[in-house]
C-alpha positions in Angstrom: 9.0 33.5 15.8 9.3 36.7 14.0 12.1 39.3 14.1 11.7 42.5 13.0 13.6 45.8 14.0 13.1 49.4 12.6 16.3 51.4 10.9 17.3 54.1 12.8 19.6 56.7 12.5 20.3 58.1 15.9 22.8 56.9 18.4 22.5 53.4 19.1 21.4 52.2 22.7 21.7 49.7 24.6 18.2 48.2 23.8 19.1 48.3 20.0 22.1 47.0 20.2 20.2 43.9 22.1 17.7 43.7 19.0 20.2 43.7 16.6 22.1 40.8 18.1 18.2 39.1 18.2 17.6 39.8 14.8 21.3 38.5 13.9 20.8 35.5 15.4 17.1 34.9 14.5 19.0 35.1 10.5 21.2 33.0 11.2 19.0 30.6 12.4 16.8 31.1 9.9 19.7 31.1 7.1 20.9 27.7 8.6 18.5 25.6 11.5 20.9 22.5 11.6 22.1 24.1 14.8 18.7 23.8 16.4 17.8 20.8 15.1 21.1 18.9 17.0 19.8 21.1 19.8 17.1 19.2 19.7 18.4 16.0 19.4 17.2 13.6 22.2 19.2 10.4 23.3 17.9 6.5 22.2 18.5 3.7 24.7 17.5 0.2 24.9 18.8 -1.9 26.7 18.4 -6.2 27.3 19.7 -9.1 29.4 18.3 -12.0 28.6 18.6 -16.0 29.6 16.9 -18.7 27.6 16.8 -21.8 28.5 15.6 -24.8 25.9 14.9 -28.6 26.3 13.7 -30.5 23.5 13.2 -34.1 23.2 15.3 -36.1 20.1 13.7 -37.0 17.0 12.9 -41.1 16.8 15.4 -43.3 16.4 18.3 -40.4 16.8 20.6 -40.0 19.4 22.1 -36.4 20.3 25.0 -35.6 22.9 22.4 -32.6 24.2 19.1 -31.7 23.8 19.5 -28.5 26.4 20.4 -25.1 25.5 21.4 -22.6 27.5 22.0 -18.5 26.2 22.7 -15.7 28.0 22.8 -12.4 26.3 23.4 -8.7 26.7 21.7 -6.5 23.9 22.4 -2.7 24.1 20.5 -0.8 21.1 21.7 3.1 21.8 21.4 6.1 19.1 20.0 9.8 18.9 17.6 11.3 17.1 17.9 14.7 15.6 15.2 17.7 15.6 14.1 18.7 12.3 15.9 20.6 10.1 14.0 21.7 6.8 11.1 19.4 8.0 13.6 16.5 8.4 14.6 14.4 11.5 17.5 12.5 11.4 18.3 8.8 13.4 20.8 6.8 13.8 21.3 3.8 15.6 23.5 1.2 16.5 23.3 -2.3 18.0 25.8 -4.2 20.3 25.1 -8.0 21.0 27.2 -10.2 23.4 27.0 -13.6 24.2 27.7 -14.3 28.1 26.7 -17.7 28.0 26.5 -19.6 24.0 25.4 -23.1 24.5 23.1 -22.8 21.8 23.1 -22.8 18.1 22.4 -19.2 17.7 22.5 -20.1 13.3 20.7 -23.2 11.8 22.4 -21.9 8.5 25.8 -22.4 10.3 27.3 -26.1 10.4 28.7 -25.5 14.1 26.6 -26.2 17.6 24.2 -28.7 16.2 24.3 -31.0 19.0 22.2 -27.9 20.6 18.6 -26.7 20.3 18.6 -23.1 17.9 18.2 -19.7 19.8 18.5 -17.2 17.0 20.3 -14.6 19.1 23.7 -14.6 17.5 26.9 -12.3 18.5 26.2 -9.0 16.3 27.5 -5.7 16.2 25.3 -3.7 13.8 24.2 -0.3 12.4 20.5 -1.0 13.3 18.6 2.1 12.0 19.7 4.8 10.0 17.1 7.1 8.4 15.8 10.5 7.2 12.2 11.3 8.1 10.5 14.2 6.4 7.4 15.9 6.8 7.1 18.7 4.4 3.9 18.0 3.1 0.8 17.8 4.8 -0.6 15.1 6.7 2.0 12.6 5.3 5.3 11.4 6.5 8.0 10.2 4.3 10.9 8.0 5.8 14.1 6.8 4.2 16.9 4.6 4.8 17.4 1.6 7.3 14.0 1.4 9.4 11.8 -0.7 11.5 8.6 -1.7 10.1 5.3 -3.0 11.7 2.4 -3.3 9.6 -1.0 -4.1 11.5 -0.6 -7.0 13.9 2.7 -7.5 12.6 1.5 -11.5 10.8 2.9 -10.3 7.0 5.3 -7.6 7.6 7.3 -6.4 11.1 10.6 -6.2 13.2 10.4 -9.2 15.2 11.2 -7.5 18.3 11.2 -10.7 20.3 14.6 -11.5 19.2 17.9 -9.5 20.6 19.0 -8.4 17.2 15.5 -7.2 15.6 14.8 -7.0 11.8 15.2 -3.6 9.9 14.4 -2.9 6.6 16.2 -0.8 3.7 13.5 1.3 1.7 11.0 4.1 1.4 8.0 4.5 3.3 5.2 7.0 2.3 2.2 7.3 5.5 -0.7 9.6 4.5 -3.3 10.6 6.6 -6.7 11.8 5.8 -7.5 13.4 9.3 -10.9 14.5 8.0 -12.0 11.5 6.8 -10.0 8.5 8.7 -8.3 7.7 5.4 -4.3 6.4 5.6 -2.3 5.3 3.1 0.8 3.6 3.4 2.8 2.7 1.1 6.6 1.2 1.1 9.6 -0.2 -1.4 12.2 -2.0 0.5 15.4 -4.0 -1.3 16.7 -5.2 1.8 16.1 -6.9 4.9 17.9 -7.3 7.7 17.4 -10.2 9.4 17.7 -10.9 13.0 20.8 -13.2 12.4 22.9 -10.8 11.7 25.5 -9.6 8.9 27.7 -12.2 9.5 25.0 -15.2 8.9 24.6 -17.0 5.5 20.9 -15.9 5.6 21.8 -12.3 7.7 20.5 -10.0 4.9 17.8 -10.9 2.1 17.6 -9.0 -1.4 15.1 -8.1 -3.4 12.1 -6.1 -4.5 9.5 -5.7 -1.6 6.3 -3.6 -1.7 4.1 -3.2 1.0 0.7 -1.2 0.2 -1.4 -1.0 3.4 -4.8 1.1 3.1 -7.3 1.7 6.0 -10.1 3.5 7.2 -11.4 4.1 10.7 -15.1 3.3 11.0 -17.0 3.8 14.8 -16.6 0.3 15.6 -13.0 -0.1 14.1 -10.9 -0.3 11.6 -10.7 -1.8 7.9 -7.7 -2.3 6.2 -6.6 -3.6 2.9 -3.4 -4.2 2.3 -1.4 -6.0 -0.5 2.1 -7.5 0.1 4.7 -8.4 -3.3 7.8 -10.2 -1.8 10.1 -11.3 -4.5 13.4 -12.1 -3.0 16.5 -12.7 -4.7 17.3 -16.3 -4.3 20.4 -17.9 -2.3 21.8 -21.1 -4.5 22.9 -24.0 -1.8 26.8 -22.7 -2.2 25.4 -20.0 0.0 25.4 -22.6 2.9 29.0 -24.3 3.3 28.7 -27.3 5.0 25.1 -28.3 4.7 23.3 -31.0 2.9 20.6 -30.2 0.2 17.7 -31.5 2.5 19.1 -27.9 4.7 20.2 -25.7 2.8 17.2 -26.0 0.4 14.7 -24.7 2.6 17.1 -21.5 3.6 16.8 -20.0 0.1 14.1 -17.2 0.5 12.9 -17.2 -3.2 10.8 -20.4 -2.1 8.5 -17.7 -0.7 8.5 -15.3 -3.4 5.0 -14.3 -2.8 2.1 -12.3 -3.9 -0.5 -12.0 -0.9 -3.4 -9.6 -0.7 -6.4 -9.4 1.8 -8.2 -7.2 4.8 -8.2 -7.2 8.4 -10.7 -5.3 10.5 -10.1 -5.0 14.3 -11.8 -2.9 17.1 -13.5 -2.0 20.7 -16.6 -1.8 21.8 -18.0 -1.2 24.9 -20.8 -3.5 26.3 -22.0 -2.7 30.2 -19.0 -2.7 32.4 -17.1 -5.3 29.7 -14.7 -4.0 27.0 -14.5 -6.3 23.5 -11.9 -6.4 21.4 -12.4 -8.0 18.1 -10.5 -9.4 14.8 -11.2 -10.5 11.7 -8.7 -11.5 9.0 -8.8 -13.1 5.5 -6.1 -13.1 3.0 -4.6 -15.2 -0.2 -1.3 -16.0 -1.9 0.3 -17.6 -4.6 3.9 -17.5 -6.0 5.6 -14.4 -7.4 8.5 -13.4 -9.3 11.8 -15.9 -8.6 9.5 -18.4 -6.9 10.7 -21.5 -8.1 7.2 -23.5 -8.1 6.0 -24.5 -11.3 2.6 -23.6 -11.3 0.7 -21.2 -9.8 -1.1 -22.0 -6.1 -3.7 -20.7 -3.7 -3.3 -20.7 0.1 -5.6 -19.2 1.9 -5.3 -17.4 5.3 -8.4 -17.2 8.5 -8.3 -15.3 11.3 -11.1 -14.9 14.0 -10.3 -13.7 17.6 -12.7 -12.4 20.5 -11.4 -11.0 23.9 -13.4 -9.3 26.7 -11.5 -7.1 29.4 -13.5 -6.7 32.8 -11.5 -4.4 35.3 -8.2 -6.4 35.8 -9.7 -9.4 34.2 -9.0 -10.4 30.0 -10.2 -13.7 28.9 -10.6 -14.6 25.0 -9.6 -16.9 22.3 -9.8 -17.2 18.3 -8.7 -19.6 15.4 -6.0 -18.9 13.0 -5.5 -20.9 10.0 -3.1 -21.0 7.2 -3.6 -23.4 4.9 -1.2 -26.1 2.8 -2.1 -27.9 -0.8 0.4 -30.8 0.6 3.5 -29.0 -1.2 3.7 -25.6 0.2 2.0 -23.8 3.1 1.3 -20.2 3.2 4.0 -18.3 4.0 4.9 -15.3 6.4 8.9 -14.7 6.3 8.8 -11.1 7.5 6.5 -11.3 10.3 7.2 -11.4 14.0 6.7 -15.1 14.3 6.8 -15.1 18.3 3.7 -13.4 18.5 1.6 -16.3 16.8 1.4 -20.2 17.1 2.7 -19.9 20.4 5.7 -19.0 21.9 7.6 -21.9 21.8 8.1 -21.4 18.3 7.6 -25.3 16.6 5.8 -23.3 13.7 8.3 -20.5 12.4 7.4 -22.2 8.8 3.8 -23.3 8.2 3.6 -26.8 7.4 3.4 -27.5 3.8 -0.3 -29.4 4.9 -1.2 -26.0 6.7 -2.2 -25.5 10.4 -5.3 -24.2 12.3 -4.1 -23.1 15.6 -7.1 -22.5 18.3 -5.8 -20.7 21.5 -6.9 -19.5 24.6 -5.9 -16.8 27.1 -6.3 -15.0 30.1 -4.5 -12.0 31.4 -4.7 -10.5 35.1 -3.4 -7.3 35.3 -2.7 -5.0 38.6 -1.3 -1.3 38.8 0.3 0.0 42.0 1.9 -3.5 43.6 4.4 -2.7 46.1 7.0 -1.3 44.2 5.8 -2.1 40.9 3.9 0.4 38.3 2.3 -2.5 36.7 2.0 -6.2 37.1 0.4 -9.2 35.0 0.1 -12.5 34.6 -1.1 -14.1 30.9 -1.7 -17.7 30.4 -2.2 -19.0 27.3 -3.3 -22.4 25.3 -3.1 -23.2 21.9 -4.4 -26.7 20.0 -2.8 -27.3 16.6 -4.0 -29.4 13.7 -2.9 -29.7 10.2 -5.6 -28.2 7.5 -5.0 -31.0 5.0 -5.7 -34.6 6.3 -6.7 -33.0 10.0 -3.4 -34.6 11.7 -2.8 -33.0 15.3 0.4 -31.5 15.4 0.1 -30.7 19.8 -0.7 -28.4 21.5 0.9 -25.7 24.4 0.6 -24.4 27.1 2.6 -21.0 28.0 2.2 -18.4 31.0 4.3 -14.8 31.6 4.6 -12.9 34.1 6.1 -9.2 33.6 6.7 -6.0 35.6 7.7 -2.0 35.4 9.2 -0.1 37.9 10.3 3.3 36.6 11.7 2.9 32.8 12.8 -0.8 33.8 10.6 -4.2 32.7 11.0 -7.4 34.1 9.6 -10.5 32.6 9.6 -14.6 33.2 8.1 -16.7 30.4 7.6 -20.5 30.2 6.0 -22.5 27.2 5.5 -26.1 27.4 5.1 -27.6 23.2 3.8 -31.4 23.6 2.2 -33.7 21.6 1.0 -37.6 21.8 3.2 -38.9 19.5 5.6 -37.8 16.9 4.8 -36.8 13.8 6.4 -35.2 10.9 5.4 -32.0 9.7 6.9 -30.8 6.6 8.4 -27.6 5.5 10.0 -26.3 2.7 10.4 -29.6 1.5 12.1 -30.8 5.1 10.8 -33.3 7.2 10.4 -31.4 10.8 9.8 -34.2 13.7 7.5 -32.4 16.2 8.9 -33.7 19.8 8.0 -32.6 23.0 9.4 -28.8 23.6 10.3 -26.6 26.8 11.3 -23.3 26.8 11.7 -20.9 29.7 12.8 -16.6 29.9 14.3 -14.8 32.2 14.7 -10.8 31.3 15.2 -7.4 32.2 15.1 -4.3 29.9 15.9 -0.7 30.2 14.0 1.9 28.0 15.0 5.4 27.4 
């Protein structure tokens, strides 16, 4: 908006007296817009109760007081966001997590609870976000300070949302969009990450010198992306972990993943008849980087096909992911949001250092407009897993959910069901991981502003 208002000399009148007051304040505001950008400021609410409940069978020739856990927790994530003052928003956020219920190890970096299954939801109270976002120059947005990150599908670099206390990272992040020719780049240094543990946990917070480059470019039929991930973490010596043996604390110390992975990924939607496809393709490689303590270099390689077709309410699909081992690492994916891949039951937070092809199955029935309900679907899901060295099944799971929104509320029930013929040992990180059989069930509500 303008002002403007011509000098005159004769008696002033009511109506110029108004204008001057306009034009005062229009200088003011002009001189100084921090007072409209708090005006602008809108409220950030999330909020999440949640019970998990965990069975899993004991390891061969072990005996364990329980093999149940049971967690009950209450997450509240509240902040505010600013308008933009000299093109620059800020946020701030905190989060507050309570246990209700902590017959769980919520830490398997902690000594305490081990007669329990792990739920990594631990007691936290937590600046979660607090960043400056500028947009001065065209077409490109520049944030800094603590932020949440998801890259793609989330599988190399996100803010593993399934958790109660989701990951955040401290850096820069550069997003540039070519809007004339479908062209973004994006481009971010981090030197922290803060894990969902929390501050208080051995591994809460990991140090180092990350650099995510992700480039794409929107075709008809989707989009291809290329992107180039350097993780080199500072490394945490044993001492880090009081009270844990070598054969645990060694696998805790995140410079064993020190990393340099590259690759593309092209995903999109086409339209066939009455039946919408969805499509995915993935290929990437890695070997180690910077304080990676592996002698010599190595190659893992990374697969991903998937296929889905959406008919009216109906989604059926499936696809294969590998990540493959040389029998003394596998490749690795610290910062992803694990719970979205190799089922939900989580047996495969750390890819087995002979590698793993998982190939899943789903279908997804989906309703808008029950009862009182905005929205209402059902997903079941089935995944096969099988080493990619040697070909030794590691099981296989089965996992439905059910969810639900009425107004800015979500409900959701979740079951997964991890089994396998007999036990076997999968090893990670240089520890032997006995796969047993696995149950896990969800029970939550969440509030969105």
């Amino acid at each position: 908006m303008t002002c403007l208002i011509k000098h005159s000399t004769a008696r002033p009148s009511p109506t110029l007296v108004l204008a001057l007051a306009v034009t005062t304040a229009c200088s003011a505001a002009h001189a100084n817009p921090i007072p409209g950008a708090l005006g602008e400021s809108k409220p950030l609410a999330d909020i999440r109760a949640r019970y998990e409940w965990v069975e899993q069978a004991p390891a061969p020739g072990t005996t364990l007081p329980s093999t149940t856990a049971n967690a009950i927790n209450l997450r509240a994530r509240l902040g505010v966001e600013t308008g933009k003052a000299w093109n620059t928003a800020l946020l701030v956020e905190g989060e507050f997590l309570t246990q209700l219920e902590d017959n769980y190890r919520f830490d398997n970096s902690v000594p305490g609870y081990t007669k329990y299954p792990v739920v990594a939801d631990p007691e936290a109270y937590e600046l979660n976000r607090f960043q400056l976002t500028n947009t001065s120059i065209a077409n490109t947005t520049i944030t800094l300070g603590r932020q949440r990150i998801n890259l793609d599908d989330q599988r190399f670099v996100g803010n593993v949302g399934w958790r109660m206390n989701e990951q955040t990272y401290d850096a820069l992040r550069v997003v540039n969009k070519q809007l004339k020719n479908n062209l973004t780049f994006d481009i971010t240094y981090a030197n922290k990450v803060n894990r969902v543990y929390g501050p208080e946990s051995p591994q809460g917070v990991y140090k180092g010198d990350f650099e995510f480059t992700n480039i794409s470019y929107q075709f008809k039929l989707g989009k291809l992306t290329a992107f180039d991930y350097i993780l080199n973490f500072k490394r945490l010596p044993n001492a880090q972990f009081p009270g844990l043996a070598a054969a645990a604390a060694n696998p805790l110390d995140p410079g064993r993943v020190s990393t340099h992975t590259w690759g593309a990924r092209f995903a999109g939607a086409k339209s066939v008849s009455r039946i919408k496809l969805n499509y995915t393709a993935s290929y990437a490689k890695q070997g180690r980087y910077g304080s990676n303590p592996a002698i010599a270099n190595y190659d893992n390689d990374y697969y991903l096909g998937e296929l889905t077709g959406t008919f009216r309410q109906y989604t059926v699909g499936g696809g294969v992911e590998r990540l493959s081992g040389d029998g003394t690492r596998g490749f690795s994916t610290p910062l992803a949001t694990l719970h979205k891949f190799q089922g939900w039951v989580d047996k495969f937070l750390t890819t087995p250092d002979k590698g793993i092809k998982d190939s899943y199955g789903t279908g997804t029935f989906a309703m808008k407009g029950v009862g009182p309900f905005e929205t209402l679907s059902l997903t079941a899901m089935y995944h096969d897993y099988y080493s990619t060295r040697g070909d030794v099944s590691y099981g296989h799971e089965w996992s439905a959910v059910a969810s639900a929104k009425w107004q800015r509320f979500v409900g959701m029930l979740k079951y997964g069901d991890y089994g396998i013929g007999k036990p076997v040992q999968a090893v990670t990180g240089n520890a032997a991981t006995t796969l047993t059989r696995t149950k896990k069930f969800w029970a939550q509500i969440e509030y969105l502003w």
